[in-house]
Backbone as CSV, one residue per row, in Angstrom:
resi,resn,N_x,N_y,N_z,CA_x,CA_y,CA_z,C_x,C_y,C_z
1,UNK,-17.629,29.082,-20.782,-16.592,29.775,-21.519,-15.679,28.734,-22.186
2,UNK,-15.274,29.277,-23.751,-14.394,28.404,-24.216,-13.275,28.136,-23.662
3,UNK,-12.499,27.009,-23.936,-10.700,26.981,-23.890,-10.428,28.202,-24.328
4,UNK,-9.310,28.581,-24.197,-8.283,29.578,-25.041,-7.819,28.889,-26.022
5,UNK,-7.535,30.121,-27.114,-6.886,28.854,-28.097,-5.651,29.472,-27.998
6,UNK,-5.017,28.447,-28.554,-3.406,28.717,-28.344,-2.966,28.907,-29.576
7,UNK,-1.013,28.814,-29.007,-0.157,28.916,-30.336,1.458,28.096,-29.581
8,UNK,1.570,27.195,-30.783,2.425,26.606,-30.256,3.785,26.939,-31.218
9,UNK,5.125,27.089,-30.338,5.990,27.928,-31.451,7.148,27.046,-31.175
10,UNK,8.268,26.619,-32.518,9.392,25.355,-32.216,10.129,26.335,-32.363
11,UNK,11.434,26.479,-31.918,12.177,27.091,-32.094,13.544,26.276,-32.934
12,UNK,12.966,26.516,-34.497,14.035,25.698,-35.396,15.579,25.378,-35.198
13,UNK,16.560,26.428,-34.986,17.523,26.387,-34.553,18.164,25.504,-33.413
14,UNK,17.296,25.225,-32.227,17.244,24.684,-31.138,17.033,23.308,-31.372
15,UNK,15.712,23.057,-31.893,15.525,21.380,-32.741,16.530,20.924,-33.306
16,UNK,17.150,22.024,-34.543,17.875,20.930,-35.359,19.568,20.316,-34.356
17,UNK,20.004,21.620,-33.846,20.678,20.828,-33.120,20.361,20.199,-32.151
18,UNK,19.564,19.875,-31.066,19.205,18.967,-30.907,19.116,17.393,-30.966
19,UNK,18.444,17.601,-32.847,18.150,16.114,-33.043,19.695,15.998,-33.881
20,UNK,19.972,17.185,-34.437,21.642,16.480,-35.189,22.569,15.922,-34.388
21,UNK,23.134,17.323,-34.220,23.845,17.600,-33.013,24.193,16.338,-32.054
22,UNK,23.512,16.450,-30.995,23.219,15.616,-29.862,23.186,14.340,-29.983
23,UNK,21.933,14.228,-31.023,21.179,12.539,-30.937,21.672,11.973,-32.221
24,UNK,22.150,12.965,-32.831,22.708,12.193,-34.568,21.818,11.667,-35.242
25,UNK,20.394,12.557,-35.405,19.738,12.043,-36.306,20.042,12.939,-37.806
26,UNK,19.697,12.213,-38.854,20.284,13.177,-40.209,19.412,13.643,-40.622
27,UNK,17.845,14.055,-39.991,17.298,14.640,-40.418,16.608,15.041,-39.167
28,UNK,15.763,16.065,-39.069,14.458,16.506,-37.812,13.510,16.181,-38.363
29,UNK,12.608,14.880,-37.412,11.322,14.718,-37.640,9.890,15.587,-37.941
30,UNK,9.156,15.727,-38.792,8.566,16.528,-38.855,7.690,16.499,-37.591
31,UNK,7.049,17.441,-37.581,6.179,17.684,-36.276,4.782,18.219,-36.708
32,UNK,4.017,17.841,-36.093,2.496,18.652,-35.957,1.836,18.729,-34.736
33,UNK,1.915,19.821,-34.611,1.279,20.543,-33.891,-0.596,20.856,-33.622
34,UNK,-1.235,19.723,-33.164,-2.928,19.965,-33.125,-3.658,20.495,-31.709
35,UNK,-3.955,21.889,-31.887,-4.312,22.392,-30.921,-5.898,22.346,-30.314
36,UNK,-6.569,21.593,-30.855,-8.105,21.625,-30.932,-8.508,20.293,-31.758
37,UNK,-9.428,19.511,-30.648,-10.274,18.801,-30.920,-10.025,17.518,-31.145
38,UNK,-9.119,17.580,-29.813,-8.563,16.342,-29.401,-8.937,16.267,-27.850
39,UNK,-9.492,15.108,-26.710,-9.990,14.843,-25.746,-8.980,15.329,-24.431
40,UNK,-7.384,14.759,-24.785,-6.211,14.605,-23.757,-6.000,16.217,-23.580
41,UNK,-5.580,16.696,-22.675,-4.551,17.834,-22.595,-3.731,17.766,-23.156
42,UNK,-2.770,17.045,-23.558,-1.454,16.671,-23.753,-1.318,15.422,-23.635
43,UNK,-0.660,14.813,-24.945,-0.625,13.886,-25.472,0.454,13.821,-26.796
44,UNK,1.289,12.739,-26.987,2.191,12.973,-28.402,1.947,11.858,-29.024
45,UNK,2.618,11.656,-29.797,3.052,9.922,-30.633,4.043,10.606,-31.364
46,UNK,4.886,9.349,-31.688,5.880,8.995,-32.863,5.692,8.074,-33.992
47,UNK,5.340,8.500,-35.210,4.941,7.681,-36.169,6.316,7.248,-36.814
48,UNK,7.372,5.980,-36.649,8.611,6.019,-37.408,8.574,5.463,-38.832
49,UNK,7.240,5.441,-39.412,7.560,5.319,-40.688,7.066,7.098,-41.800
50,UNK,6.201,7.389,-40.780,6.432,8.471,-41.700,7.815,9.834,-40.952
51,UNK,8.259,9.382,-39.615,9.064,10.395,-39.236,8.170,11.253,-38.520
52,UNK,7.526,11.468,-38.351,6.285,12.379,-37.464,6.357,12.296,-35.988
53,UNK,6.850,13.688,-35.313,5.929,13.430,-34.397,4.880,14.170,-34.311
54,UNK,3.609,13.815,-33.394,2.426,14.448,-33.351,2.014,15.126,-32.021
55,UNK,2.372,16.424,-31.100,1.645,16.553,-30.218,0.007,17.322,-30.403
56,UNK,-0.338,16.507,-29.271,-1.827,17.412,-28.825,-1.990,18.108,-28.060
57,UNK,-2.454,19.227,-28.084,-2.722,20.507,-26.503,-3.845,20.815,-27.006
58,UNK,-4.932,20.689,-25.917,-6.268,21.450,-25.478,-6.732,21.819,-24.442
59,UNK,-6.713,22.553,-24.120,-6.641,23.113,-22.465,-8.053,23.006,-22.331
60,UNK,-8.235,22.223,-21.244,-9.149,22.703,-20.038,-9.695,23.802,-19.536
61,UNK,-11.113,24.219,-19.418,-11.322,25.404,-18.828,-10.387,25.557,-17.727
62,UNK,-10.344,24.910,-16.507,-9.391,24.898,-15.708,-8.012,24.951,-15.870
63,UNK,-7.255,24.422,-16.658,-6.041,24.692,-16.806,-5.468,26.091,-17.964
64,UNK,-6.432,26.920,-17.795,-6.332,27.941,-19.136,-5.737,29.209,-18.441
65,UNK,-5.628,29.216,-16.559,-4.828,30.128,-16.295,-3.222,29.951,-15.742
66,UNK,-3.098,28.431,-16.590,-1.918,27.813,-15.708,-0.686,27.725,-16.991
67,UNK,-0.387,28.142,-17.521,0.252,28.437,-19.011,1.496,27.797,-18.727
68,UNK,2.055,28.312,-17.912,3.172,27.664,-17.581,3.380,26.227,-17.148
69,UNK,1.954,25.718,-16.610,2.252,24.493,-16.245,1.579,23.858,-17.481
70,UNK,0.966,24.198,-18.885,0.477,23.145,-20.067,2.604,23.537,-20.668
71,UNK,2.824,24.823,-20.906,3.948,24.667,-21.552,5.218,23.607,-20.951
72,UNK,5.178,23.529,-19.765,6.055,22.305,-19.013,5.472,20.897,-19.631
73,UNK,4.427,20.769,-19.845,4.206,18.997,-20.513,3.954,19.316,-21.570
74,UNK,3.541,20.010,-22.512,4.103,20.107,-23.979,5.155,19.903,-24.398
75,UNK,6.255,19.947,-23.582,7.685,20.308,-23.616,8.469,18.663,-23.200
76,UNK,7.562,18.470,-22.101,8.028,16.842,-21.562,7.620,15.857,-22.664
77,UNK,6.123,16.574,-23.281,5.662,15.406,-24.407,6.379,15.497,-25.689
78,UNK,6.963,16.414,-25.967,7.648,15.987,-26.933,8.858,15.715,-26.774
79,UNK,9.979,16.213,-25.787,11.150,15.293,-25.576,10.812,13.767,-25.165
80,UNK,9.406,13.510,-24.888,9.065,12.312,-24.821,9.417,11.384,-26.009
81,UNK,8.800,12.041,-26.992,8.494,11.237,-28.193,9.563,11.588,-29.353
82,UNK,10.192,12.766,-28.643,12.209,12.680,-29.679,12.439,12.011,-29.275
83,UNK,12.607,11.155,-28.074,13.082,10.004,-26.857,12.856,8.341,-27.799
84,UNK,11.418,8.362,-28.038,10.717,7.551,-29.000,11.789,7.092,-30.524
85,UNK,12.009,8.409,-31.139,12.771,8.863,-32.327,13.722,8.034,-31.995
86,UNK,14.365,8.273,-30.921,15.690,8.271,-30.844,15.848,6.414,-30.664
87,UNK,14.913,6.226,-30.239,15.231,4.334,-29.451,14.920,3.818,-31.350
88,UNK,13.649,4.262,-31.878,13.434,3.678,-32.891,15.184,3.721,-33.630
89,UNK,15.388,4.632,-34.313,16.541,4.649,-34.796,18.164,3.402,-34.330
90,UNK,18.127,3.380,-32.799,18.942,2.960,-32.091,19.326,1.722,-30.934
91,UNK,17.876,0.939,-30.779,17.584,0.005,-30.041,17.424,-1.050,-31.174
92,UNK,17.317,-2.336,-30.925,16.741,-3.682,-32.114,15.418,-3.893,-31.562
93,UNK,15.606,-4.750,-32.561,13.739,-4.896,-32.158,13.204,-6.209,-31.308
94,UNK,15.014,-6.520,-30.722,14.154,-7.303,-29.408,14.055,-6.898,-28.019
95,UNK,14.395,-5.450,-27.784,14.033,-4.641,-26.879,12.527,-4.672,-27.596
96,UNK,12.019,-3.867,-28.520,10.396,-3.981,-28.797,9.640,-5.544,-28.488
97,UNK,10.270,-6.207,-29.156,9.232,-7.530,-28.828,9.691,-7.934,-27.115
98,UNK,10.306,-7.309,-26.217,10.552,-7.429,-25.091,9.245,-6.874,-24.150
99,UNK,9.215,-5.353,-24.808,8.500,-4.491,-24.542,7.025,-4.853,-24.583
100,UNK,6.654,-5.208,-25.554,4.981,-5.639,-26.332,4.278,-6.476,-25.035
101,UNK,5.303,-7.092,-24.261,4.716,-8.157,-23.482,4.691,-7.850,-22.333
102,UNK,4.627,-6.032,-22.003,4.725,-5.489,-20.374,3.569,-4.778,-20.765
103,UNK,3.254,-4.272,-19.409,2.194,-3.015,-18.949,2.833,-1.700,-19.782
104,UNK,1.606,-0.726,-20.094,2.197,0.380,-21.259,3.609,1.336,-19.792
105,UNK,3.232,1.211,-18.501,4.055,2.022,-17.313,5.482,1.120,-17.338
106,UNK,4.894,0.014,-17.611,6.303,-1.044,-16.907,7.298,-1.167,-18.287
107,UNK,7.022,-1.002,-19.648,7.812,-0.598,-20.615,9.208,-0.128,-21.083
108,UNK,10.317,-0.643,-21.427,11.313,-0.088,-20.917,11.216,1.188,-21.672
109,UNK,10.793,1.265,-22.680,11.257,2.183,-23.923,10.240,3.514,-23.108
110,UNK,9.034,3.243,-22.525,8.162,4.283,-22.132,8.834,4.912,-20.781
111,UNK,9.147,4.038,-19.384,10.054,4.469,-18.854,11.888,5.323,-18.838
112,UNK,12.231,5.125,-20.264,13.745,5.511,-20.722,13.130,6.720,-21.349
113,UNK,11.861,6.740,-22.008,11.259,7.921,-22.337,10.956,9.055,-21.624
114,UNK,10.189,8.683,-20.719,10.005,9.423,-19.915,10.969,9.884,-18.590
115,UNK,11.897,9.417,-18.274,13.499,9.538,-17.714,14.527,10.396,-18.577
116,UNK,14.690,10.245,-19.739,14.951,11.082,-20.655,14.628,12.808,-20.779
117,UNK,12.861,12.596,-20.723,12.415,14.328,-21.058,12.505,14.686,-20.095
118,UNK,12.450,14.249,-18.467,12.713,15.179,-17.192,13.981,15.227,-16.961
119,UNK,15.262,14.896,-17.204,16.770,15.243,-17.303,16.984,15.952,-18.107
120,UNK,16.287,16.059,-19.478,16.517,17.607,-20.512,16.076,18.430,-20.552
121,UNK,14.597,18.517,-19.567,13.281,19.550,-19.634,14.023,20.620,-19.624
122,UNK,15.387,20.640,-18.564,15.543,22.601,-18.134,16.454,22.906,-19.117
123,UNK,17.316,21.600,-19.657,18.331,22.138,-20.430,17.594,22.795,-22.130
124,UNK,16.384,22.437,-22.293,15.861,22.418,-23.703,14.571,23.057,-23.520
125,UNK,14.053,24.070,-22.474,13.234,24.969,-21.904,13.157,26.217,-23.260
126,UNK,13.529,26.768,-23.671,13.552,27.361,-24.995,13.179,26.447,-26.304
127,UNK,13.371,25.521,-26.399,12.508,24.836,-27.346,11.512,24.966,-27.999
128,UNK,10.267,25.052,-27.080,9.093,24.929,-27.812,8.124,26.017,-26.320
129,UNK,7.357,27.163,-27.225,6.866,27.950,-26.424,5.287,27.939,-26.482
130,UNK,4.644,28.007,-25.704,3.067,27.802,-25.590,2.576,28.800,-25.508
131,UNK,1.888,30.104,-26.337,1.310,31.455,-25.863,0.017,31.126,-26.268
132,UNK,-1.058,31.597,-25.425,-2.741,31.783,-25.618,-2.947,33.068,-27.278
133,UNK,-3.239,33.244,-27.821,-3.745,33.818,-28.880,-4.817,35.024,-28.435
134,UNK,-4.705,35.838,-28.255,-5.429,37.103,-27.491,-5.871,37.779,-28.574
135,UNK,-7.039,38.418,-28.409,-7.886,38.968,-29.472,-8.488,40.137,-28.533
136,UNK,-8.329,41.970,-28.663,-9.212,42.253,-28.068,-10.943,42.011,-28.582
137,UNK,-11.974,42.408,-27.686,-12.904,42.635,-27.698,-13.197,43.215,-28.768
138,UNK,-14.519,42.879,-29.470,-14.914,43.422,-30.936,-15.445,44.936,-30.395
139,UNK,-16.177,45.256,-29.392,-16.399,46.816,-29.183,-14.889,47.490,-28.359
140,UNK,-14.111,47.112,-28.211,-12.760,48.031,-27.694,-12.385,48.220,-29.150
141,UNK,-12.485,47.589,-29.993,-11.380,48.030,-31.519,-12.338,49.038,-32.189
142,UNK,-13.509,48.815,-32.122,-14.519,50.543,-32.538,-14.329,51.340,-31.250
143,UNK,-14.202,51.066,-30.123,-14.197,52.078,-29.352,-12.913,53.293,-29.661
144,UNK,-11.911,52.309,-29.790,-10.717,52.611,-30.332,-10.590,53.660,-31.267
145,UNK,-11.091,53.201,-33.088,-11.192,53.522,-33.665,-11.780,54.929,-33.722
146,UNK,-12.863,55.182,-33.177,-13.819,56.095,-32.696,-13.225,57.393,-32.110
147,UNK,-12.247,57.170,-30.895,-11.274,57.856,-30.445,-10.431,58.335,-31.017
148,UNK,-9.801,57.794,-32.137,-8.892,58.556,-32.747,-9.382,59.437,-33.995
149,UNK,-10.017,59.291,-34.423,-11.222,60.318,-35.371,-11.468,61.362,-34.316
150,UNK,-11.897,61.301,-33.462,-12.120,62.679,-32.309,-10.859,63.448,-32.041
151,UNK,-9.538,63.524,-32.443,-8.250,63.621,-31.828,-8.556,64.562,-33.091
């Protein structure tokens, strides 16, 4: 059986303050959203020259009845990588050439990242919502159909 496919939903209002608001960026990074046909479950990047961030979600047969637990790291991966946004904008770049010369775990910028999205996860839980895409069955919608012609 396939994955489910999903639908991943930002909740604009919430972002922009957010990244204004909060982090004082003067604009919200664009985002994309790729739900298919990518290897990771979950996975992001921050591209800071084009402003992008990029998450990935593809569920696992196994993780396709756990919704709540892909929408919790969808949610961590991208306050991950606003986290990203935010150092690019606000750190120099000899924290980076500091960085280049550690383990990707031992990192400061990946550790401040990831310290970051689990102190905002609950406050920014409305953010970004993960629903499966449900389709009935191709014979329930004639069955359907069928039924109400008999009425």
């Amino acid at each position: 059986m396939p994955a489910p496919k999903l639908s991943v939903r930002i909740n604009e209002d919430h972002l922009r303050q957010l990244c204004c608001d909060k982090l004082g960026f003067k604009s919200v990074p664009r985002i994309e959203i790729i739900t298919r046909g990518h290897q990771r479950r979950h996975y992001g990047t921050y591209d800071p020259l084009r402003n992008i961030i990029t998450i990935y979600v593809n569920l696992s047969e196994q993780a396709g009845d756990r919704l709540s637990a892909v929408n919790s790291q969808v949610l961590h991966t991208f306050l991950h990588e606003l986290r990203h946004a935010w150092q690019h904008r606000n750190w120099t770049s000899e924290h980076e050439m500091r960085d280049d010369r550690r383990n990707y775990s031992e990192q400061r910028r990946e550790r401040d990242a990831n310290e970051w999205a689990q102190t905002h996860a609950a406050e920014h839980r409305a953010l970004i919502r993960v629903s499966r895409i449900t389709r009935p069955p191709a014979g329930f919608a004639r069955l359907s159909t069928h039924s109400r012609r008999g009425l």
